[in-house]
N, C-alpha and C positions, 0 to 999 in steps of 0.2 A: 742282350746278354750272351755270352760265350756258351757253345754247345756244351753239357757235358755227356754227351754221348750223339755220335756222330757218324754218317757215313761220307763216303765219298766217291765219285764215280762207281758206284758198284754196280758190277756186272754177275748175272749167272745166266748157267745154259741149264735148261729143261729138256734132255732129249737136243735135236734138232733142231731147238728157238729157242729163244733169248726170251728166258722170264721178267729181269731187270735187264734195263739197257743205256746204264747212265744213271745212277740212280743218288739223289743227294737229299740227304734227312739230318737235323740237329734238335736233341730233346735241348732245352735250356733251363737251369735250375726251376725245379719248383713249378717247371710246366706243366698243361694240363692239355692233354692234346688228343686226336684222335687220327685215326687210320682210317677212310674211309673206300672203298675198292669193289667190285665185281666178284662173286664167287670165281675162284680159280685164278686171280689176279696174280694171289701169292703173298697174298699182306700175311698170313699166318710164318710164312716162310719168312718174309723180311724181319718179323719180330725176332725170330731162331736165329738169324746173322746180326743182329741189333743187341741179342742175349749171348751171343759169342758160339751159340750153340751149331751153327752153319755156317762153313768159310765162302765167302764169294769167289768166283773166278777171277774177280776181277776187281781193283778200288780197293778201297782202306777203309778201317772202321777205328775211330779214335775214341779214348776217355783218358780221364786222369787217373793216376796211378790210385792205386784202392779202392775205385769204383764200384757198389755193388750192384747187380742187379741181377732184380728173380724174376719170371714169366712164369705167368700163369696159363697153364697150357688151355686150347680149346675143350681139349676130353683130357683131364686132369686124370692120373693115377693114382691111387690113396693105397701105401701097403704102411705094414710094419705091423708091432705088436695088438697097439695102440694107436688111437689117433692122436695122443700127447707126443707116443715116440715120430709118429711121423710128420707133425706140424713142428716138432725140434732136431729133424736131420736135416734142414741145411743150414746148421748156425743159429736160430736163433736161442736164445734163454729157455729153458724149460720154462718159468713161471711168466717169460712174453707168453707163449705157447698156449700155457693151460689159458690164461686168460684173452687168449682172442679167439682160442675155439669155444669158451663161455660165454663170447659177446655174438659167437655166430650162430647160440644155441645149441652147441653141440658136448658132447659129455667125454671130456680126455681121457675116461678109462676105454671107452668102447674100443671094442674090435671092428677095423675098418673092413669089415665082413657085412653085405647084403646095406649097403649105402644106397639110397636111391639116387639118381642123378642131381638135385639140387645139393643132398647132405657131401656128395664125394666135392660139387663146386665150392661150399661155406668154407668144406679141412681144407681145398687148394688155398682160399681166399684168407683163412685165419692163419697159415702157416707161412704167407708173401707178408702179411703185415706183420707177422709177426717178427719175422726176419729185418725188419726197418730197413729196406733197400732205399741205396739213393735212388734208381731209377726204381720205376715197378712199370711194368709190360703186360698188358690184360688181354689175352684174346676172347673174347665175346662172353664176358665175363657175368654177365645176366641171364646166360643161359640156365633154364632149370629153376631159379630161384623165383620167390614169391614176390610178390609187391613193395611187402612186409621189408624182407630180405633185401630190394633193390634200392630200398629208401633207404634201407641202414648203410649199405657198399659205398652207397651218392653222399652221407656224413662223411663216412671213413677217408674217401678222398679228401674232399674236402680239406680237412684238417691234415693230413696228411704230409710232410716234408719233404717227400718224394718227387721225382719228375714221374709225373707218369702219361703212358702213349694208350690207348683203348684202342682195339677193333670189334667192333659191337654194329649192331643191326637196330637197337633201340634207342629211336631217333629222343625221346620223350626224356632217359639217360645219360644221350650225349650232349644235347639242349642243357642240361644243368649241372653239367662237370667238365665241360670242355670252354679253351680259352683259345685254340687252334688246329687247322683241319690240316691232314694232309692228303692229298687224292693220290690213289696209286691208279694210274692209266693210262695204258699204251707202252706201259713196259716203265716209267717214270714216274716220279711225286711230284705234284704241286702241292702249292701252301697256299694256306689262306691265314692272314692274321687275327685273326676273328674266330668264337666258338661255331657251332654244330647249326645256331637258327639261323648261319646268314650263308650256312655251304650250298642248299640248295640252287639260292637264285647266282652264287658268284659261278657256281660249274654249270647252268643254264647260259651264261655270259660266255662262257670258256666254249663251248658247246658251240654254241650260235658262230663263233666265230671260227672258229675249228671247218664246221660248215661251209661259209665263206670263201676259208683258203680252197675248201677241197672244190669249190665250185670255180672257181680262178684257175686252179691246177686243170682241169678238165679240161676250161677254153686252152690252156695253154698246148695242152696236148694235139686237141683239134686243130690247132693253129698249125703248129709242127709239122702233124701230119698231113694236112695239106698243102705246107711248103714243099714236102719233101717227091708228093705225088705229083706236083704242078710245078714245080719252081728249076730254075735251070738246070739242068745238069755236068753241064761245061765245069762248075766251078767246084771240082770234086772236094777239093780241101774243105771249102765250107760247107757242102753239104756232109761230110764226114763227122763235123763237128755238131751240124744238127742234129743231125741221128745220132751222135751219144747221147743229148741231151734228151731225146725223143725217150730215150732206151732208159736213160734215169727218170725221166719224170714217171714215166710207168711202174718203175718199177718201186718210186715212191707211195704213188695212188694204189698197187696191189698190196705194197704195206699195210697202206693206210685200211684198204677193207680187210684187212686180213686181222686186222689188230681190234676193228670198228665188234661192238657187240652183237650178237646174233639176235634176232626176234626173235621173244620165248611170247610163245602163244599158249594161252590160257582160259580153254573153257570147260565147260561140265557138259554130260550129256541131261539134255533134257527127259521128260518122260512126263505122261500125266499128272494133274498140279494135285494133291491131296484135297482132301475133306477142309471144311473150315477152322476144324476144330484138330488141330496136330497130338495134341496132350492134355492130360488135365491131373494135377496130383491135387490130395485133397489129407492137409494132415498126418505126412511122410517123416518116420522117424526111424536111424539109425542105428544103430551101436555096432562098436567092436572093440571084445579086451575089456568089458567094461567102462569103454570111453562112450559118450554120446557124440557122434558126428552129426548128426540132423536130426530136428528135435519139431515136432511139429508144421513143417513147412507148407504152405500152400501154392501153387501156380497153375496159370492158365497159357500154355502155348500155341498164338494163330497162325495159319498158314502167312509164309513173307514176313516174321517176326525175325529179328535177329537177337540172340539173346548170349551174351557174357557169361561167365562163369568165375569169378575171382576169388583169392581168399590165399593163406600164407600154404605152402606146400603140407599135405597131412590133413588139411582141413575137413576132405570129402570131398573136393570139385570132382573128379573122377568118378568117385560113388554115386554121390547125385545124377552123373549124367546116362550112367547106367539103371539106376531107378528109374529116372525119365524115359529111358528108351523101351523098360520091361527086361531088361538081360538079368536084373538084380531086384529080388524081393524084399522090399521095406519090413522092419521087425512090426509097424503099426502103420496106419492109411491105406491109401489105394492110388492107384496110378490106372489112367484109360489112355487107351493110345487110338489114335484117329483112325481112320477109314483111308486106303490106298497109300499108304506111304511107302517109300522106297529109301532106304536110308544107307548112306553110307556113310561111316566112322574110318578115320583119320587118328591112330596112336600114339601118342606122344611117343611111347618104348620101341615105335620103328617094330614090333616084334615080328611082321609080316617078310621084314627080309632078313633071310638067313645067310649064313657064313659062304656057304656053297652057292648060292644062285649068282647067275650073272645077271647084265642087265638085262639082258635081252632075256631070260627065261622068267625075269622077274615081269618083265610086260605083257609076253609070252607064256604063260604057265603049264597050258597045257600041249608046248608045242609047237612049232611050225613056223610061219615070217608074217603072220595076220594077228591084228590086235583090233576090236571089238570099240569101236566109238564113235560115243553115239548111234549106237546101230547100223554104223557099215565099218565094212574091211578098212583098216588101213594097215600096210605093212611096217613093221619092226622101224626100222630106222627111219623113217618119215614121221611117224610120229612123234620118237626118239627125241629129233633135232627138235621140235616144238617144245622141248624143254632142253633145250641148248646142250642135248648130250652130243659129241661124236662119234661118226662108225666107228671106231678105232675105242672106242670104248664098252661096243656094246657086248662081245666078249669078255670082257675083265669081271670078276667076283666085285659084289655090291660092297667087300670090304674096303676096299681100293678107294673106294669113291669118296669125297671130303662129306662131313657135315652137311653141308647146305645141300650137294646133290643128291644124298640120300632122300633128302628132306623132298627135293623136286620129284625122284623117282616116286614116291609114296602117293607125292598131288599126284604125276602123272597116273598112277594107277587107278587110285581114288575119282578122280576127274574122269576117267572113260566110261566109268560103272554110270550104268540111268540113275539119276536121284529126285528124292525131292525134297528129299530132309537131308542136311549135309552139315555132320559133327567132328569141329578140327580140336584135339584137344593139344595144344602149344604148336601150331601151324609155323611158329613164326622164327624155331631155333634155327640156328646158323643159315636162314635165307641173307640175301645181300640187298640191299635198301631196291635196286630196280626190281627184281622178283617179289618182293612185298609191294610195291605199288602196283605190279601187275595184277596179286592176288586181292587187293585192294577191291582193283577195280573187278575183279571178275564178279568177286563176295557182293559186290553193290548192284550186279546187272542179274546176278543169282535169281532165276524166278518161285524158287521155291523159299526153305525153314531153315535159317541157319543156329547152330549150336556151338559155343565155340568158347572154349578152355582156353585161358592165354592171361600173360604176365607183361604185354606187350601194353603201356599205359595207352601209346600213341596209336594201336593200332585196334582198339576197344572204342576210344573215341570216334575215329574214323566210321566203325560200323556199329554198333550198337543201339538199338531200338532200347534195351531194359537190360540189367547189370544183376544178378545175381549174388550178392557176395557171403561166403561162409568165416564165422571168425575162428571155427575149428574148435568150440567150446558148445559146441549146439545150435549155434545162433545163426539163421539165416535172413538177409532179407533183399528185397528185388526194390528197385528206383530206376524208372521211367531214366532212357539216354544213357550215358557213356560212363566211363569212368570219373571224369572231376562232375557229372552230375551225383554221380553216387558220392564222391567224399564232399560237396557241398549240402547235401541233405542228411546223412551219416556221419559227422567227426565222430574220430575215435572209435568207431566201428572194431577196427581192427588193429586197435592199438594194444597190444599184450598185458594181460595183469600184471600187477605188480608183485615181484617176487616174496613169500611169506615173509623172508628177513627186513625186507623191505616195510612191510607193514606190523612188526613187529616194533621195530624200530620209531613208527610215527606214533604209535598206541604207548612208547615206553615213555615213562616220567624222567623231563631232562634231569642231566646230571646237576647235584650241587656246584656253583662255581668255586675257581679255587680263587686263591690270597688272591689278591691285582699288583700284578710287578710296578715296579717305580721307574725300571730304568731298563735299556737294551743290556739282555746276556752276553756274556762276554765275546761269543763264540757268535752273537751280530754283532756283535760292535768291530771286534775282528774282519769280519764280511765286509760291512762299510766300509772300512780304510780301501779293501783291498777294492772294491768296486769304484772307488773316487778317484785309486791309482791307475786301471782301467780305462774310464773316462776321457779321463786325461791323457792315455795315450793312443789311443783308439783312432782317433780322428786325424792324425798326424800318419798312420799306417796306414788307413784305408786313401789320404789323398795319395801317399805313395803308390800304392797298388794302379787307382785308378791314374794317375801321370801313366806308367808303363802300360797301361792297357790303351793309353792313347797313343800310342805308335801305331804309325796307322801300317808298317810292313809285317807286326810283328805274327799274326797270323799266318801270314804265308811264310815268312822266316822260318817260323819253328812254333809249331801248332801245338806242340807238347807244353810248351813254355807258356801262352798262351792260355789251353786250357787251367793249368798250373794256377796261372795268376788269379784267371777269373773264380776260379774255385775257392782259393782265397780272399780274392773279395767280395766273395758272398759270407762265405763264414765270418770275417769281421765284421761285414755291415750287421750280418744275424747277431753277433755278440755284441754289440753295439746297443743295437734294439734290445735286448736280454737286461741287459747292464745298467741298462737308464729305467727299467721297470722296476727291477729289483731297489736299487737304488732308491728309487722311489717309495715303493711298498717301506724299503725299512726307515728311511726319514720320516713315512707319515706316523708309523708306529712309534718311531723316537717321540717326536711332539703330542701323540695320545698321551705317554707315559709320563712325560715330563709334565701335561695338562692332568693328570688324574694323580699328579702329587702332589701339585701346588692345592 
């Protein structure tokens, strides 16, 4: 199908380097696609040139005329009165509005004042649908939200009309709403035609052979060069021409590392292994505001346990793992906490770095070019780089730094402190899919107690010994293994009451029925003609359309024309399918009618 929204050659400069370098992407009707990339690649940026919202240096970005499209920013901003007023300033309906910030549980009088980070993602998220854009642009759009929350997003696509492109870190999310990948890497996108479960092994292929070349390139150089040290010299002319070629191949291959990803190393400092016995709660009960958050809980946490924490945002996971820890006193029970432990907590609210710190005083705290891991020196920037920071960064305020690297800076800090008990509460927001396999793997080689708050389905399965889940109505309960162990021993755990109207409604005595009609209303019988005349012309346009879209120049002629046409026949074909539905429904009502007369 014809892009409706598209780039072309696009180039930008970063500073001194080329962020894109040749960059070519087509959403096409009704796609479902993702962005998949490296922190600092710049996928967030290519969405902002794809949204209109960043011009490139370089290359064209095409759509057809009236195009709409919204992005959903990474760190969404929520102002206005209201969050009715603010999910209806960009166009859409006030009553779209109210009702997609009531499907995202949200209350359209409130004031967008003291929103926590999932409630500021649901107003971004209820205010893009509600908008009905043809394209919709997600950057890492499961960020903050609950389980709950992420299953409702993965309907709303779904169903949804839209083209839409995701950059997301939630493999488990892109597996069930994606029908096509694009890789942003090396400055370039590839495609894969296929969703999210077959990216992995096709960029392992891409990979492999990428390798290859560079191992070819190498001989080639060695070759060169030894032409050039041993080979005649009489014959200046061709030796002039080797030596350029010597001089590009190199300066190919310093591309190529320069472009190649850096090794992020990823360990914890050890320290003595605890007691056996890490926790014990016995009968833990909560409240706040008069809500119950946990209502008689029991657990037993052993040394080398890995234990989840899940539940819809508001639940208590948070509270819970403070009770667990001793920082927060249960209104009822008792909590014991083990013998030698060394714990270090991981914050979801980032609150550890302030606006003022840089990187380096952030590693650094009290001081000086030595950072503490593992129990020897190492200096500032040598560390740094084991989470893929640059010198050249490590003066810059921590504000500067995207998402994901704050995210790194936190592990990096978190990781140098001795542990044995080690509690990440949503470890996993704006990482990029290789630094969660890295942490993957570290969480798995971990000799100690892991605790770990997260919304990540895929990456709960991965580690998880026992699952924890709160339904935020009191109700807790723990299931041996991962996440689909817990929703195979639990359905409906956490599935939301049903609203009082709602149950009002099943409790109410049906209505008496009225007369029974003999025949279609004027105003379908009207409908019908006009759907028959429809029909019948429908098919005769859409062969036109597609005749003219089989010019096989007509693309490169005139790309406006082009998207034009295709856009067009998609809406016929859509009212085509419309038209034969309807049509249908009301013939089979004509023959009810006409059968409950006779």
């Amino acid at each position: 199908m014809a892009p409706v929204l598209a780039l072309r050659d696009v180039r930008l400069a970063d500073g001194p380097r080329w962020l894109f370098d040749g960059v070519d992407l087509g959403l096409e009707g009704r796609g479902r696609a993702c962005l998949v990339g490296r922190n600092g690649a710049g996928k967030s940026t290519l969405l902002r040139i794809l949204a209109g919202l960043t011009a490139p240096d370089e290359g064209e970005r095409t759509l057809p005329p009236g195009t709409r499209i919204t992005l959903v920013a990474q760190e969404p901003f929520v102002e206005g009165a209201t969050l009715l007023e603010f999910a209806a300033a960009g166009g859409a309906a006030r009553h779209e509005a109210e009702a997609a910030l009531e499907a995202f549980g949200l209350d359209p009088a409130r004031a967008p004042v003291g929103l926590s980070g999932g409630e500021a993602r649901r107003a971004a998220l209820a205010r893009a649908f509600a908008e009905q854009p043809d394209v919709l642009l997600l950057d890492e759009p499961t960020n903050h939200l609950d389980i709950v929350a992420i299953e409702q997003l993965e309907a709303l696509i779904g169903r949804n009309r839209a083209s839409v492109l995701i950059v997301s870190h939630d493999r488990a999310f892109l597996e069930r709403v994606t029908s096509r990948c694009f890789w942003l890497e090396s400055r370039r996108v590839r495609r894969l035609d296929a969703g999210f479960a077959d990216f992995e092994p096709w960029a392992e292929k891409l990979m492999a052979a990428e390798a290859e070349a560079s191992r070819r390139l190498d001989k080639a150089i060695e070759r060169e060069a030894d032409w050039l040290a041993y080979g005649v010299t009489a014959r200046r002319a061709r030796n002039e021409g080797r030596r350029r070629r010597l001089v590009a191949m190199r300066q190919e291959k310093a591309e190529s590392l320069r472009l190649a990803r850096g090794d992020l190393t990823l360990a914890s400092a050890a320290v003595q292994p605890s007691g056996k016995r890490v926790l014990e709660a016995k009968g833990i009960t909560k409240a706040y505001g008069g809500r119950t958050l946990i209502q008689a809980f029991s657990t037993r946490v052993l040394r080398g346990d890995r234990v989840a924490i899940v539940g819809p945002n508001g639940a208590g996971k948070t509270t819970l793992v403070k009770i667990l820890l001793g920082e927060t006193a249960p209104d009822a029970g008792s909590v014991k906490l083990g013998v030698g432990l060394e714990i270090v907590y991981v914050d979801q609210a980032r609150a550890d770095l302030v606006e003022d710190m840089t990187l380096w005083s952030a590693l650094a705290p009290l001081g000086g070019d030595q950072v503490m891991v593992q129990g020897q020196p190492r200096h500032v920037a040598a560390y740094a780089k084991d989470f893929l920071f640059r010198d050249d960064q490590l003066r810059q305020p921590v504000t500067s730094l995207s998402g994901g690297e704050r995210n790194r800076l936190l592990l990096a800090r978190a990781l140098a402190r001795p542990s044995n008990v080690l509690v990440l509460d949503e470890p996993t927001n704006d990482l990029d899919m290789d630094t969660l396999d890295l942490l993957e793997d570290m969480l798995a080689d971990y000799a100690g107690t892991l605790i770990l708050v997260s919304h990540d389905r895929d990456f709960i399965d991965r580690l998880a010994t026992s699952t924890i889940a709160l339904d935020g109505r009191g109700h807790a309960v723990e299931t041996p293994g991962g996440w689909k162990d817990f929703l195979s021993q639990n359905p409906g755990f956490l599935e939301p009451p049903e609203p009082p109207a709602v149950r009002r409604a099943r409790a109410a005595p049906p209505p008496r029925p009225a007369a029974p009609a003999v025949k279609l209303s004027f105003k379908d019988q009207r409908r019908l003609a006009e759907l028959e005349a429809r029909l019948a012309a429908l098919p005769a346009e859409i062969a036109a359309l597609e005749h003219h879209l089989h010019d096989p120049g007509l693309y490169g002629r005139d790309p406006a024309a082009f998207a034009r046409t295709s856009t067009a026949l998609e809406a016929a074909r859509d009212e085509l399918a419309a038209a034969e539905e309807a049509w249908l429904e009301l013939e089979t009502l004509k023959e009810s009618l006409a059968r409950g007369a006779g």
